[in-house]
C-alpha positions as CSV (number, residue, x, y, z in Angstrom):
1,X,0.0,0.0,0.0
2,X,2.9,1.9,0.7
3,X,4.8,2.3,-2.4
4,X,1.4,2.5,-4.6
5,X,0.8,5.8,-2.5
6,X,4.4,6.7,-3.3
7,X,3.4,6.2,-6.8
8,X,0.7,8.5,-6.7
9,X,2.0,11.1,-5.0
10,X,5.0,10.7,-7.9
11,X,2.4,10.6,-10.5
12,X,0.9,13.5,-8.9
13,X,3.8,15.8,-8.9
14,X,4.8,15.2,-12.3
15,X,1.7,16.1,-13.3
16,X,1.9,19.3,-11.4
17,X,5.4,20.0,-12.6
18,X,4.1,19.3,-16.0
19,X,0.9,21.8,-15.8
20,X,3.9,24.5,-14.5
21,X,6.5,23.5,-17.1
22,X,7.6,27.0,-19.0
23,X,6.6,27.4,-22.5
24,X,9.6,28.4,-24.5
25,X,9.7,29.2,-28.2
26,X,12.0,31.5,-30.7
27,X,10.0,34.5,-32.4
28,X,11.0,35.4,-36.5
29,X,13.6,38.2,-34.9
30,X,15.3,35.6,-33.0
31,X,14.2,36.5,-29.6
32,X,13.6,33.7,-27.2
33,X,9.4,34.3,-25.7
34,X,8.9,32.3,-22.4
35,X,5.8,31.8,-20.5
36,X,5.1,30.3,-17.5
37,X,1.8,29.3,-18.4
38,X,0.2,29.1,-21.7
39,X,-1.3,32.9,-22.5
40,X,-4.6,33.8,-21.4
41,X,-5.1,37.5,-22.2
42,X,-3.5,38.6,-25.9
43,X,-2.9,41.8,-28.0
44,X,-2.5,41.3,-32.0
45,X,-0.8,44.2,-33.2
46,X,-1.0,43.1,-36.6
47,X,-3.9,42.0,-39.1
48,X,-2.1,38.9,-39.8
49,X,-1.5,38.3,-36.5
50,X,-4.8,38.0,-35.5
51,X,-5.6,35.5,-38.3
52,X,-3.0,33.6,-37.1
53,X,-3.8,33.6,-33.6
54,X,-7.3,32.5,-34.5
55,X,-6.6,29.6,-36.9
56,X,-4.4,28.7,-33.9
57,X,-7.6,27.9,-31.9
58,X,-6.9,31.4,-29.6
59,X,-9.1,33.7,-30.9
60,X,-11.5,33.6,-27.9
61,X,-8.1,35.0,-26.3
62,X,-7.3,37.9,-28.2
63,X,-8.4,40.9,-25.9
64,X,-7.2,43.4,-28.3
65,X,-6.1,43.8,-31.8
66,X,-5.5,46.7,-34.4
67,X,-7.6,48.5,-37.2
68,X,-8.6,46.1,-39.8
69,X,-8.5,43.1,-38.1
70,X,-11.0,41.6,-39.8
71,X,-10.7,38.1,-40.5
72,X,-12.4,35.7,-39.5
73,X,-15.9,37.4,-38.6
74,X,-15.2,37.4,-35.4
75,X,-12.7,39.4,-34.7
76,X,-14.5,42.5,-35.8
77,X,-15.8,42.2,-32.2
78,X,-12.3,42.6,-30.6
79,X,-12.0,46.2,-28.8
80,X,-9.6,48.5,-30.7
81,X,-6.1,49.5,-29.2
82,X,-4.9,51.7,-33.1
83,X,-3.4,50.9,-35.5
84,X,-0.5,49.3,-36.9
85,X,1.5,52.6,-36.8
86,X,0.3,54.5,-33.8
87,X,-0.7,52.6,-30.4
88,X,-2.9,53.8,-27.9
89,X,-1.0,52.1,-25.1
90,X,-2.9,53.2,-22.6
91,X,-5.5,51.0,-23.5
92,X,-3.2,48.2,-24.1
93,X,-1.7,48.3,-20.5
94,X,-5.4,48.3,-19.2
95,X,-6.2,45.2,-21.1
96,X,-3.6,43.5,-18.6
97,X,-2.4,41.3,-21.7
98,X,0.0,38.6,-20.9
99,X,1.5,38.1,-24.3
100,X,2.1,40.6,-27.3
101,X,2.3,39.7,-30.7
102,X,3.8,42.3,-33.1
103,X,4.6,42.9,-36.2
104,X,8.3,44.4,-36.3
105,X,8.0,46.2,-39.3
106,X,4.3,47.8,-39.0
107,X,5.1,48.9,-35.8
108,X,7.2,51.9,-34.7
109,X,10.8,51.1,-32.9
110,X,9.4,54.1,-30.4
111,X,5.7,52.3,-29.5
112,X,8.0,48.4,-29.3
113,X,10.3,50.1,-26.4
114,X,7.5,51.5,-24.8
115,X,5.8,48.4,-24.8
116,X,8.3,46.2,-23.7
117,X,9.0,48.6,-20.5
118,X,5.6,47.1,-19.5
119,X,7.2,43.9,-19.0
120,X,4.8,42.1,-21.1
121,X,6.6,38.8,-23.1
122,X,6.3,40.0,-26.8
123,X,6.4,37.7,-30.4
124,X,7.4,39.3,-33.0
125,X,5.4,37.6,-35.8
126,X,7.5,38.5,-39.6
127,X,7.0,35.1,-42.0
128,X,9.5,36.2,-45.1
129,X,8.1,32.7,-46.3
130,X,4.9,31.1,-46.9
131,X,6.8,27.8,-45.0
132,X,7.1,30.1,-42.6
133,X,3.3,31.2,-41.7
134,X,3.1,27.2,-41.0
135,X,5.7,28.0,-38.4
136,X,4.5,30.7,-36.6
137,X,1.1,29.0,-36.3
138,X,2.7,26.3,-34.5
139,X,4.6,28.8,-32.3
140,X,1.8,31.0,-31.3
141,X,-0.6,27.7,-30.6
142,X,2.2,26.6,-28.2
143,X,2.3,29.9,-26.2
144,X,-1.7,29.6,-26.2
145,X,-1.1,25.7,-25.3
146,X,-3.6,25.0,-28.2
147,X,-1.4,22.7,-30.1
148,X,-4.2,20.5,-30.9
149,X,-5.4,22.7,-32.8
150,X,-2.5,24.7,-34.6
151,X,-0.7,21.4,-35.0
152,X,-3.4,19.9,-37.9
153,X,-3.9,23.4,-39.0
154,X,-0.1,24.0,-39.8
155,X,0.1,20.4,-41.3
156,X,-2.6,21.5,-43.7
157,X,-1.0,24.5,-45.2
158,X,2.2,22.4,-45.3
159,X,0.7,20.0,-47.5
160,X,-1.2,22.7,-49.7
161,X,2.2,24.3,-50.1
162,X,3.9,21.0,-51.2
163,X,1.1,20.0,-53.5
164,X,1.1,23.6,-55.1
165,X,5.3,23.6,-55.5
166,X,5.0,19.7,-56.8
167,X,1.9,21.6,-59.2
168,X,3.7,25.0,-60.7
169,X,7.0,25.4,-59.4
170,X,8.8,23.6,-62.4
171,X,6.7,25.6,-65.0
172,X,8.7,27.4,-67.6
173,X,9.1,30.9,-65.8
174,X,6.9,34.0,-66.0
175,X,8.3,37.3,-65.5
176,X,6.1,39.4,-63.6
177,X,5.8,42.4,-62.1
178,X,4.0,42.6,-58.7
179,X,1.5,46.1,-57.9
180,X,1.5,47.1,-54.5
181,X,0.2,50.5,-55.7
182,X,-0.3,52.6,-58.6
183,X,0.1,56.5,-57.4
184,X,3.0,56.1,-56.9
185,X,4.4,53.0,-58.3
186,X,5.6,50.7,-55.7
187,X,6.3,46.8,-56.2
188,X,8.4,44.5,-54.0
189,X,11.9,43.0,-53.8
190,X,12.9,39.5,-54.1
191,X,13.4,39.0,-50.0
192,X,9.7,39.5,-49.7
193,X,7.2,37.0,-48.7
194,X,5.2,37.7,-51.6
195,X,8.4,37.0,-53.9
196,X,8.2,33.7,-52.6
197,X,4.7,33.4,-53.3
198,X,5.8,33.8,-56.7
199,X,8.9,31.4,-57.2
200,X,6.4,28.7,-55.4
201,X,4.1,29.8,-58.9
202,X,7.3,29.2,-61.5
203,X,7.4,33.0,-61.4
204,X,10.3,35.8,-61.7
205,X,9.8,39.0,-60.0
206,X,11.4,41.6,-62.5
207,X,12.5,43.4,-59.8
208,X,13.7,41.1,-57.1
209,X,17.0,42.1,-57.0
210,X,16.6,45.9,-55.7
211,X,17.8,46.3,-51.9
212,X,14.6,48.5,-50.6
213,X,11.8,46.0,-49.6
214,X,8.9,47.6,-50.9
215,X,10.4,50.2,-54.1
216,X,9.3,52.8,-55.5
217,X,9.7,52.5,-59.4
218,X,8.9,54.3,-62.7
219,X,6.6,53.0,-65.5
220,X,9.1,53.7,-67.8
221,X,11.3,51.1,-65.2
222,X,8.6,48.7,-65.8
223,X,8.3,49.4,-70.0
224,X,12.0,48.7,-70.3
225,X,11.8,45.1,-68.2
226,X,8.3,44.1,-70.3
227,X,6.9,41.7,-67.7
228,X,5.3,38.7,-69.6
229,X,2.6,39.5,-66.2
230,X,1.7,42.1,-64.4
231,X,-0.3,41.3,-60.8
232,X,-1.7,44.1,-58.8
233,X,-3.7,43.8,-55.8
234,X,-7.4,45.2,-54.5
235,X,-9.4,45.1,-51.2
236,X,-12.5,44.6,-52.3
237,X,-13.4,44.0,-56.2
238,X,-10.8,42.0,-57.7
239,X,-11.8,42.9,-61.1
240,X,-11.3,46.5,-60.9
241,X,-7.7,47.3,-59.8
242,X,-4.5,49.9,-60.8
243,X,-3.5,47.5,-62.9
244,X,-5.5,48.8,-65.7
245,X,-3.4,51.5,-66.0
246,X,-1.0,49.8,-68.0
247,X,-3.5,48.9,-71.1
248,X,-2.5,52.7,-72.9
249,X,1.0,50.8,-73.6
250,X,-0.4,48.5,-76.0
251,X,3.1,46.7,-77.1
252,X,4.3,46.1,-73.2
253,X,4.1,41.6,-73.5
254,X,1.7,41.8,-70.3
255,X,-1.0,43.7,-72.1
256,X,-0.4,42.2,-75.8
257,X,-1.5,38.8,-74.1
258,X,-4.2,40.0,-71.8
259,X,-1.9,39.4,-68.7
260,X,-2.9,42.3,-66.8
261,X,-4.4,40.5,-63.3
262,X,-5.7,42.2,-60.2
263,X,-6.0,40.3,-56.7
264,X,-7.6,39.7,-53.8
265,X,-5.3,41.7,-51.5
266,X,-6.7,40.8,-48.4
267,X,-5.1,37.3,-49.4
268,X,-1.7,38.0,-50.7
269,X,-0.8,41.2,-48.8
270,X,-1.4,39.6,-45.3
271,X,1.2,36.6,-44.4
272,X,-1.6,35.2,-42.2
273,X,-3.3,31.2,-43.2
274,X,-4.9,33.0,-46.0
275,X,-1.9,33.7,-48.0
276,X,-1.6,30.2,-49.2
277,X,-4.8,30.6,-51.0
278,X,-3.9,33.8,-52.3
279,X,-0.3,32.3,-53.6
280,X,-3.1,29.5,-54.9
281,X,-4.8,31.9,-57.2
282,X,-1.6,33.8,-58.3
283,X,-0.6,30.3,-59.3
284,X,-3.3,30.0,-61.5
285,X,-3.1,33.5,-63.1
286,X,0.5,32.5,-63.9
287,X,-0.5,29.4,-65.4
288,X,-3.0,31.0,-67.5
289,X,0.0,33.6,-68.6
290,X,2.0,30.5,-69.7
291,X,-1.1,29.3,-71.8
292,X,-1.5,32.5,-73.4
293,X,2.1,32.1,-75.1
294,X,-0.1,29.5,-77.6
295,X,-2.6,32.6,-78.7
């Protein structure tokens, strides 16, 4: 009798010291985040990061989140604390969060300091991948301790990912050029996430290899590389977007074959789950640029 109440109480402890065990994982700046217990009370400070904490199985956790934060449904209901750009950290401090997850690069290096005088563990959430928006799913569901959930969830967008590079990657190449805006002109570099995006399509950004992340470029920059496709991105109607503007140059290769596509940009301008099915439908576009070479 003895020893099988010694075993119990054993059993019982390591329970206990599992239930307590920290929570450790490494953020996409390289910082370790520890918890002592999985987060209970979370500000997104990031569109994306709210999709991801909610495809993570945490979105009844998320006590605060920025402007547009508006995926899924329900997170429309989540109090405001900004935007991306200007915090009102007032309000965050009174939300008593125990975990932050920012966006490095939306954010101002003033508001981070700030915010990490509060003491409050902080992720900083930047996927320069779509391999890595599996990741940080999986990260953020172990601070949350909802692995059960991110776990399946990141497996899935794995497997879309591989079925989608097995699918297009191998294509003969398309050289596009990717429309982040039209006045002015801005695209995006090759270190990007949305470069990878298009590599996992077969495609060539014609203007990967510039140093500035998101460029500002001339049309008369984009005339003299001729993209064989040029993808622009919208909010709301797909069909209707800046990219139009390039039809008055009627021998550019994108407009002599009808290449001219405008995006969902709700799906490829936020790394969050949705990305993949925005890298998905760019796939397709880019396919249909490849057919086009027949016409």
């Amino acid at each position: 009798m003895n020893r099988l109440l010694c075993a119990l109480a054993c059993a019982a402890a390591g329970l206990a010291g599992q239930a307590s065990a920290a929570i450790t994982v490494r953020d996409d700046d390289g910082n370790t985040v520890t918890l002592q217990q999985p987060a209970r009370r979370i500000v997104a400070l990031a569109p994306h990061v709210t999709e991801l904490l909610f495809a993570a199985g945490g979105g009844d956790l998320v006590v605060g989140a920025v402007n547009y934060s508006d995926y899924p449904e329900a997170a429309k209901r989540i109090p405001r604390i900004g935007d991306s750009r200007q915090i009102d950290l007032e309000r965050v401090a009174a939300l008593k969060p125990d975990l932050l997850v920012v966006w490095l690069h939306g954010s101002s290096e003033r508001q981070l300091d700030t915010l990490r005088k509060l003491g409050i563990p902080m992720f900083h959430s930047e996927p320069t991948t779509l391999a890595g928006i599996a990741d940080n799913l999986e990260r953020v569901g172990q601070l949350m301790g909802t692995d059960g959930v991110a776990g399946p969830a990141a497996a899935e967008l794995r497997k879309t990912l591989a079925r989608l590079a097995t699918q297009y990657s191998k294509r003969a190449p398309v050289r596009v050029f990717y429309q982040v805006w039209d006045k002015p002109l801005y695209t995006l570099n090759g270190e990007h996430i949305v470069s990878d995006a298009i590599r996992l399509c077969g495609g060539e950004n014609v203007f990967a290899k510039l140093k500035v992340t998101a460029p500002q470029v001339s049309p008369e920059g984009v005339l003299q590389e001729d993209p064989e496709a040029v993808v622009g991105s919208v909010e709301r109607e797909p069909s209707a977007g800046g990219v139009n503007m390039w039809r008055q140059y009627a021998s550019m290769k994108a407009v002599r074959n009808d290449n001219l596509f405008a995006l969902d940009g709700n799906l490829l301008n936020r790394a969050g789950p949705r990305m993949i099915a925005g890298a998905a439908a760019l796939c397709e576009k880019l396919d249909l640029a490849r057919q086009r070479r027949k016409n």
